[in-house]
C-alpha positions in Angstrom: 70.6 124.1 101.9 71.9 120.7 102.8 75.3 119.7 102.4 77.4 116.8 102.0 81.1 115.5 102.8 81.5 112.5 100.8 84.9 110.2 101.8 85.9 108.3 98.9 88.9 105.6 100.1 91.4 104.8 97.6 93.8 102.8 99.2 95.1 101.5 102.9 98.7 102.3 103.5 98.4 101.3 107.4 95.5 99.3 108.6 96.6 100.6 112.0 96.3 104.1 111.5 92.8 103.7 109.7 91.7 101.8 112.7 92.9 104.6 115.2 90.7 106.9 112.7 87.5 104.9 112.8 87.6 104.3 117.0 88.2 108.7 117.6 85.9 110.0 114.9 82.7 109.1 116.7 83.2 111.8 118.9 84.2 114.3 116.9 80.4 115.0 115.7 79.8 115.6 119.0 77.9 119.6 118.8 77.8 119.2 115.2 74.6 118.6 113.1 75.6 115.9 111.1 74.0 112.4 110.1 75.8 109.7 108.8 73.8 108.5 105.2 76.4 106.0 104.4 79.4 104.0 105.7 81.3 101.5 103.6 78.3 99.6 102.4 77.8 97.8 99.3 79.2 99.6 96.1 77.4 99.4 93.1 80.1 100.7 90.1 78.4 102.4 87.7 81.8 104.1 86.0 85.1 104.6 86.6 87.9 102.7 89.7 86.1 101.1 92.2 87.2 103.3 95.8 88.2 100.9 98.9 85.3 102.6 100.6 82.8 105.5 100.5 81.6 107.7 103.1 78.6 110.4 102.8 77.5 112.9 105.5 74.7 115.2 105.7 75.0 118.8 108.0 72.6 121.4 107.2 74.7 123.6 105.4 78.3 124.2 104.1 78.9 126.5 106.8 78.5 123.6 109.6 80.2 121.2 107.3 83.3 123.5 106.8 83.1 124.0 110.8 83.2 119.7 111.9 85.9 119.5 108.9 87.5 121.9 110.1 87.3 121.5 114.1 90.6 120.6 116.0 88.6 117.5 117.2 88.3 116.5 113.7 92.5 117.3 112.6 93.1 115.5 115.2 91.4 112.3 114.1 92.3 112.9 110.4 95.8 112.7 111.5 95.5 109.3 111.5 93.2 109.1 108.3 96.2 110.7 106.3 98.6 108.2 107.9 96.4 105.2 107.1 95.3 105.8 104.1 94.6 107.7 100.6 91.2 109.4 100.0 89.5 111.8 98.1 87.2 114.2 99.9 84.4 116.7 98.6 82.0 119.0 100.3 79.1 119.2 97.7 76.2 121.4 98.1 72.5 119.9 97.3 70.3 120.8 95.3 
């Protein structure tokens, strides 16, 4: 069953940081099944705040999401995402 991690930004604390964030995250999907559905497009409110920006990925399962999320490629790029900035993040399973 298909899986998603879905990035919600709430707010920049250090454009910097974020920036370091976005250029090493690429390669962190490197060996990992995932495709990128959406990246800071065009946000349609339908209820509640408005985030800064939303991200959604798709991996196969929760199992290979867990394992990118998880990967010290990926801690190590998230170091600067919880530097630069405050964001909600859920792994949601599909339907």
């Amino acid at each position: 069953m298909s899986a998603y991690v879905v990035f919600f930004k709430e707010s920049t604390h250090d454009q910097a940081e974020v920036d370091a964030y976005l250029a090493s995250v690429g390669e962190t999907f490197e060996g990992h099944p995932a495709k990128i559905l959406a990246a800071y497009g065009e946000q349609q409110v339908l209820e509640g705040a408005a985030p800064e920006g939303v991200v959604v990925i798709e991996f196969p399962t929760a199992a290979d999401a867990r394992k990118w999320y998880d990967s010290p490629a990926y801690q190590a790029a998230a170091e600067h995402r919880f530097k630069g900035a405050t964001f909600r993040v859920v792994l949601v399973e599909g339907a």
